[in-house]
SEVEX-106080 format. One record per residue (C-alpha): residue number from 1; x, y, z. Coordinates in steps of 0.02 Angstrom, whole numbers. Layout:
<patis>
PATI num     xx     yy     zz
PATI NUM      X      Y      Z
...
</patis>
This chain:
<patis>
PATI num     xx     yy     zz
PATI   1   5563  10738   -792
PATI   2   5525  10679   -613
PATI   3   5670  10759   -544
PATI   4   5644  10919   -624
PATI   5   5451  10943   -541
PATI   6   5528  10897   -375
PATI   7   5672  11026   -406
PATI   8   5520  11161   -447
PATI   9   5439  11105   -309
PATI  10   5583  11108   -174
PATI  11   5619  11294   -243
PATI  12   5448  11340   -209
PATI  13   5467  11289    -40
PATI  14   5618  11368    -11
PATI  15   5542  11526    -59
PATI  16   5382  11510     34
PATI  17   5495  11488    182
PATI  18   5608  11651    160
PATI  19   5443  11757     94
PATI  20   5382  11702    300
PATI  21   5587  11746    357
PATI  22   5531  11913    271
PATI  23   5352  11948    300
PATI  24   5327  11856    488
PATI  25   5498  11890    580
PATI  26   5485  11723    652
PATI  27   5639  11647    652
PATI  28   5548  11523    545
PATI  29   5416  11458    667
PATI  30   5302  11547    780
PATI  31   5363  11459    941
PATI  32   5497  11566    902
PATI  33   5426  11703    986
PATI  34   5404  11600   1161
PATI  35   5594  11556   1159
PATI  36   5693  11712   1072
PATI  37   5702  11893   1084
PATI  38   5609  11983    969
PATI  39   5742  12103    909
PATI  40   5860  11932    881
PATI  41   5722  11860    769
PATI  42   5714  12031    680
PATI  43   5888  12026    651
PATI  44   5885  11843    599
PATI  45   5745  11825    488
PATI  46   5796  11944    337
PATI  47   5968  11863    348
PATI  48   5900  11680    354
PATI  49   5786  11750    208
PATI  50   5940  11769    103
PATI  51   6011  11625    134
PATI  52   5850  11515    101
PATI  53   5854  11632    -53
PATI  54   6035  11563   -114
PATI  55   5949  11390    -91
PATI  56   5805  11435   -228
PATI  57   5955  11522   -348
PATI  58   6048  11355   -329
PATI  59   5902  11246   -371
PATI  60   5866  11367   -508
PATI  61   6037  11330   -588
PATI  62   5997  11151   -578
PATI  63   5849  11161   -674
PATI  64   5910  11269   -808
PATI  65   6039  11142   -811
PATI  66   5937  10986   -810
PATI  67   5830  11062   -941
PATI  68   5949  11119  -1052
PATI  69   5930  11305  -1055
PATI  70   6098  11362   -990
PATI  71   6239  11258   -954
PATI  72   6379  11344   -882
PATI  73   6437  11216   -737
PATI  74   6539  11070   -798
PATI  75   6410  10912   -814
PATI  76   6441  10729   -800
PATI  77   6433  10606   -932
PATI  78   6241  10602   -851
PATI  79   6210  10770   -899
PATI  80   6179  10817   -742
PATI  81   6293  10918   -610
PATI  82   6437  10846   -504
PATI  83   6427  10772   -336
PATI  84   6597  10875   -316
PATI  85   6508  11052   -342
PATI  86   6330  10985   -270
PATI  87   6386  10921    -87
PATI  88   6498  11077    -38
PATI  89   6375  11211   -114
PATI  90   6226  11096    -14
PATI  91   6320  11090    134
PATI  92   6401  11272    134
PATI  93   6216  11338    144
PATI  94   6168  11231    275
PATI  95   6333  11256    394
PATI  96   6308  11457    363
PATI  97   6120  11448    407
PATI  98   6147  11340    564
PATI  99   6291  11454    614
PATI 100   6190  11590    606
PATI 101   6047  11510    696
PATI 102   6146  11467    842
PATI 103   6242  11636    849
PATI 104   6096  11783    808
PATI 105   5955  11720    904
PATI 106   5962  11772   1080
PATI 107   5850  11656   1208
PATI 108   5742  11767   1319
PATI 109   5792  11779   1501
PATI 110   5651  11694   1570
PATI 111   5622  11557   1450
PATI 112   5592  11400   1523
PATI 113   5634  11235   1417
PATI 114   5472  11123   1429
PATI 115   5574  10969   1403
PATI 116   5703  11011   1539
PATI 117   5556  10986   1661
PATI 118   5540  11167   1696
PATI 119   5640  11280   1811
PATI 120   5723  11158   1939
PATI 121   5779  11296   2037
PATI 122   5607  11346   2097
PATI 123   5521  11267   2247
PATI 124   5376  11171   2178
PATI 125   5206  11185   2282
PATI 126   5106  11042   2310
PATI 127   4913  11068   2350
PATI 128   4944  11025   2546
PATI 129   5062  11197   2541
PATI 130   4940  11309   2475
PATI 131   4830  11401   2609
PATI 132   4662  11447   2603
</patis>
């Protein structure tokens, strides 16, 4: 029964997240905005949305399955679903999301990484340089 309230719960999460894809345009977080380009996060989001979306229709399955509903997926002697359907449908999702989050969103020209130090190129200005 446990696994069947986290399973509800991890789909609710999963469509909290692609309801904000939709709704908020953000890429998924609003520091989003400070690093991409706003038409590659508009581009992104509804498509991550989807995605995130064939997450929830997955865990869906599993709980119909788990609960005895519908069964149309071969089950172990467990009852339960395959490691040899879960792993490449689990990791298929994931590998198309992060392909897609490394190929649609565009970083804006003048974005600066904070953990790079900054932009090394620049001449930095000590107080002694500045003139009053």
């Amino acid at each position: 029964m446990g696994s069947i309230i986290f399973n509800i719960v991890l789909a609710l999460v999963f469509i909290y997240e692609a309801f904000i894809l939709f709704t908020k345009k953000n890429g998924g977080s609003d520091k989003n905005f400070e690093k991409y380009t706003e038409e590659s996060l508009a581009k992104f989001s509804p498509i991550g949305g989807v995605v995130l979306l064939l997450v929830v229709v997955y865990e869906v399955i599993e709980i119909l399955h788990r609960t005895g509903i519908a069964q149309f997926l071969p089950l172990d002697e467990d009852g339960s679903i395959p490691v040899y359907i879960h792993v490449p449908v689990l990791l298929g999702i994931v590998a198309l999301y992060l392909i897609l989050y490394f190929t649609m969103l565009k970083k804006k020209d003048d974005y600066v990484d904070p953990k790079k130090g900054g932009n090394s190129s620049a001449p930095s200005k000590s107080d002694e340089d500045e003139e009053y």
